[in-house]
Structure formats: structure tokens, C-alpha cells
C-alpha positions, 0 to 999 in steps of 0.5 A: 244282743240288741241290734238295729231292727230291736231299736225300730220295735222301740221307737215304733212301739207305742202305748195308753199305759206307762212303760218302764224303762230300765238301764243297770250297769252290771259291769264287775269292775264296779261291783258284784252281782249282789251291789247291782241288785240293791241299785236295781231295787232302789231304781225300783222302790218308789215306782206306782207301776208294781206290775211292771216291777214285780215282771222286772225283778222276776226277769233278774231273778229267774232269767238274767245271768248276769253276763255283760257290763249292763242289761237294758229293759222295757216293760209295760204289763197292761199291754204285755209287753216285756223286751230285755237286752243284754249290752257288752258296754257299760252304762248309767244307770237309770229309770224313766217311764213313759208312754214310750220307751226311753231311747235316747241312751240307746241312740248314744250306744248306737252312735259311738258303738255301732256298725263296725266292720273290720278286715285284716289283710294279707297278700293272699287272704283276709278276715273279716269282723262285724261288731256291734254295740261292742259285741262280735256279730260276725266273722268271715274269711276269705283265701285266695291263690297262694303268693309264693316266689320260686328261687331259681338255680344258680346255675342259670344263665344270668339273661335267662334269670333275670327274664325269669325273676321278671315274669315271676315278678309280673305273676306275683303281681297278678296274683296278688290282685286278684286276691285283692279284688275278690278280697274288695267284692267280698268285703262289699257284699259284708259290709252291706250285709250288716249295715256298717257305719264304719271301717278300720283296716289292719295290716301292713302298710303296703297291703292296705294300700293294694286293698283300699284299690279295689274297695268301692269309694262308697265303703272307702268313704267310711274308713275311719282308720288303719293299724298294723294288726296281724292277720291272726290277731284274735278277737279281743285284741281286733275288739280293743283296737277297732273301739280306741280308733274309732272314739277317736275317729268318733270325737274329731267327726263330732268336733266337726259337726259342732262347728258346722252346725255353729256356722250354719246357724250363723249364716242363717244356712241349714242349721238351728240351735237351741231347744225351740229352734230345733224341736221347731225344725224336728216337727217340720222333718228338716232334721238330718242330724240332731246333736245334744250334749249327751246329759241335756234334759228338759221338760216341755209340752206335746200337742196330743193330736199332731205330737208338735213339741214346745218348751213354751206352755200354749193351750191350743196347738197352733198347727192342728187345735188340739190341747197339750199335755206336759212330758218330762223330755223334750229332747227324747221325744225329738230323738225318737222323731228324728230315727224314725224320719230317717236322721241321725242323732249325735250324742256329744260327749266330753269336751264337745259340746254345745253348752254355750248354745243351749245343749242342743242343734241340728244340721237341716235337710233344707 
């Protein structure tokens, strides 16, 4: 499973020899395990590194079973270094090679699948999911006083009844909120413990109201949606339901980062767009969110000394003297700039995109 701190290893590895980047999608429903293996091959065939293709052919052959829709690798043999991970979701695929790993694709993975908290919730109890890259990370449950209402005789005196029903009614009450304050603490302390992004809650309309009270406003600010799942929905069906919303949620928030970004650049206030603007203010560490279409690619140049990026071909960095060389992907180098600044990176997919202002801008920090 590919998580957060494995990203971190990627982004900060570096090295003097190519590394070879692998993306195969091995999802069944687009063909069997021999079909994947001939993509792999042909990915493969053509590439100068043979060490590096004969570590990933002995990894598919003796090591990888198979499991999951896609499996990403990185391999660089003069430096020993080989990671492999397993993904849940599908993917393109692809080859690059580098002196760093390709990353980008796992930016738009993480951006649209990861850090998802879920918690179903009920009167006396809740469960609770953390699922990451469409993956189960996590699961905890949390129990409560029982809720429960005495039925009282008919026999009672009906002033003495109703004085009854009421106090019953306020314990009821009192009950239930207690649970739903403990159930609030202990959702906290998960979400913190796996870093979520966002939060869909499920059950019935009442009770997620009586739960959102008692959720502190830095976790509420992160809900991207509410369903009617039942407290005992299993996996796949809290799995399916947490990805619909929150593409869903995913494409209005991206929606609303491309106007802003727009609008910013026009007014001159917090936002560039277009490749050298962008990679200008990457270089500077403005950036607080970079947003590309998700296929945007292009060639530039990197100073060798202070890694400043261009798409113009200049001899002498104007910022440190040195030379520089030619790179394949501008926009990947700026990905990995970004992450390791502490920036998010959206990936725009489908209808939104910035292709009418050169696939690319950023919301700035200043």
C-alpha cells in the first residue's frame, strides 16, 4: 500500500543515474494477466537501462501477484534502489525515466483518492473508516450508553405519566449526547491519527445533525458530504459510496479553483497562469496550489546549480551562473517542488481545465 511518508521517500530521493519509472494498470476488466504482461514488455523493450528492466521483469515474475488494478515501480540498480506498490485504483500506463522518479501521476492518485474519513452514526454508537488511494486503512468503532425508552403501564395516573414520559424524554436526551460527544472526541483523535483530507458522514438525517454539534469546526470544514448508509453497511458499499461523493465533491472544489486562479491572474492578486509565470513563481516558493490539466506535458531546461526551471533555452542561470541542462517535464519537476514546499497540487480532469490559458496556474502564498 502506498501511503504518504512513501511519497515523501520519492519526492526526496535523488540521483547521478536514471531511475525507471513504471505505471501498468492490471485492472481484470481490461484484460488478463498474460495481456499485462506483453504492455509491460513492450513498456520495457526499448529502454538502455537493462538492469533496471531485468530488477522489474524478476519483480513481476517471482514477486507480484497480481492483486489490484495497477502496480507502480521505481527502480534504479547502480544505486540499489527498487520500491514497488500496489494500487486498489486503475491507471495509465506508462514509463518515464529520469534522475528522479516520475511522480506527478501519483499527485493526481493522491489528490482525487486520498484521505478519506468516513463515520457511520447512530444514537448510541459509530464506526469509523479511513481509506486511502481506494484502499481500507483503518477501521475503528466506538459503543456508547445504551438509548432505550421504558414503556410505563397503563395503569399510571396520567399527571404522573406524563411527569414520567418527560423525565424519560430529558435522559434520553442526555444519553444521546453524551454519546454523540464521545463519538465527536474519538472521531477527532482519528481523523488526526491518518491525516484526513476529507469527511463524508452517513446515517440518518437527525442523527448526523446531533453529530456534526459536537465535531470540532477544523474536521467540519472538511466534510464533503452526508448519505443515508446504515451503521452496518459493509465495506464495499461504504468504499463505493465514499469515492461517487467525493469525485463529485472533488470536480465542484476544482471548478472553484479554476475561476479563482482566473480571477486572481486578472487582477493581478495571488495568481499566475501559463508555464513560465508558474514555474517562475514555483522557483520563488509562492506556490500554494499548483493546478494542471492532468495530461499537460513539456520539455524545458533546469539550472544544474539552483535547479531554477524555464521553458526558455538560456545558457547562464540568471539567479546562480550556472549552466543548464534540457529535462523532458517541466511540469513534473514543479510537482515535485511544490510537495516538498508544503503546496498542493490539483490534477484537473475532464471538463475542467485550464486549456484556454496554457494548461497550467497556481493560486500564490504572496
Amino acid at each position: 500500500m502506498l501511503t504518504n511518508r512513501d511519497l515523501q521517500e520519492l519526492l526526496n530521493y535523488q540521483s547521478q543515474h536514471p531511475v525507471v519509472s513504471v505505471y501498468l494498470n492490471t485492472d481484470p476488466s481490461e484484460g488478463n494477466t498474460e495481456a499485462h504482461r506483453l504492455k509491460l514488455r513492450s513498456l520495457l523493450k526499448d529502454i538502455q537501462q537493462k538492469d533496471d528492466a531485468e530488477a522489474i521483469e524478476r519483480y513481476f515474475d517471482h514477486e507480484f501477484d497480481w492483486s489490484g488494478k495497477s502496480v507502480v515501480v521505481f527502480s534504479c540498480m547502480p544505486d540499489d534502489f527498487f520500491r514497488a506498490y500496489t494500487l486498489a485504483i486503475p491507471i495509465y500506463s506508462r514509463i518515464r525515466i529520469s534522475n528522479n522518479p516520475h511522480v506527478k501521476p501519483l499527485a493526481d492518485l493522491f489528490d482525487l483518492y486520498g484521505g478519506y474519513g468516513i463515520v457511520l452514526i447512530d444514537r448510541q454508537s459509530a464506526r469509523y473508516f479511513a481509506i486511502n488511494l481506494g484502499q481500507l486503512v483503518d477501521e475503528k468503532e466506538f459503543k456508547g450508553k445504551s438509548v432505550r425508552r421504558i414503556k410505563h403501564g397503563g395503569g399510571s395516573q396520567s399527571a404522573g405519566r406524563k411527569s414520567g414520559e418527560a423525565g424519560q424524554n430529558y435522559a434520553v436526551e442526555e444519553i444521546t449526547d453524551r454519546n454523540m460527544r464521545e463519538a465527536g472526541e474519538f472521531a477527532s483523535h482519528f481523523f488526526k491519527t491518518h491525516k484526513i483530507r476529507r469527511i463524508l458522514i452517513g446515517g440518518t438525517e437527525d442523527n448526523i445533525a446531533l453529530f456534526k454539534q459536537h465535531l470540532p469546526k477544523t474536521w467540519q470544514s472538511l466534510i464533503i458530504g452526508t448519505c443515508s448508509l446504515n451503521i452496518n453497511a459493509n465495506i464495499d458499499e461504504v468504499l463505493e459510496t465514499a469515492l461517487e461523493i467525493g469525485h463529485a465533491a472533488e470536480h465542484k472544489k476544482e471548478a472553484k479553483l479554476v475561476e479563482s486562479v482566473i480571477t486572481n491572474a486578472a487582477k493581478g492578486q495571488d495568481g499566475v497562469l501559463g508555464l513560465d509565470e508558474t514555474l517562475s513563481a514555483v522557483h520563488e516558493g509562492r506556490v500554494q496550489i499548483l493546478l494542471f490539466d492532468s495530461r499537460f506535458r513539456a520539455s524545458g531546461y533546469r539550472c544544474t546549480g539552483c535547479g531554477y526551471i524555464t521553458t526558455q533555452p538560456i545558457d547562464i542561470c540568471p539567479f546562480c551562473g550556472n549552466e543548464f541542462e534540457k529535462i523532458q517535464d517541466a511540469v513534473e519537476l514543479a510537482v515535485r517542488k511544490v510537495l516538498q514546499s508544503g503546496g498542493d497540487v490539483e490534477v484537473l480532469q475532464g471538463d475542467i481545465s485550464l486549456k484556454d490559458h496554457g494548461h497550467i496556474g497556481a493560486l500564490l502564498r504572496y
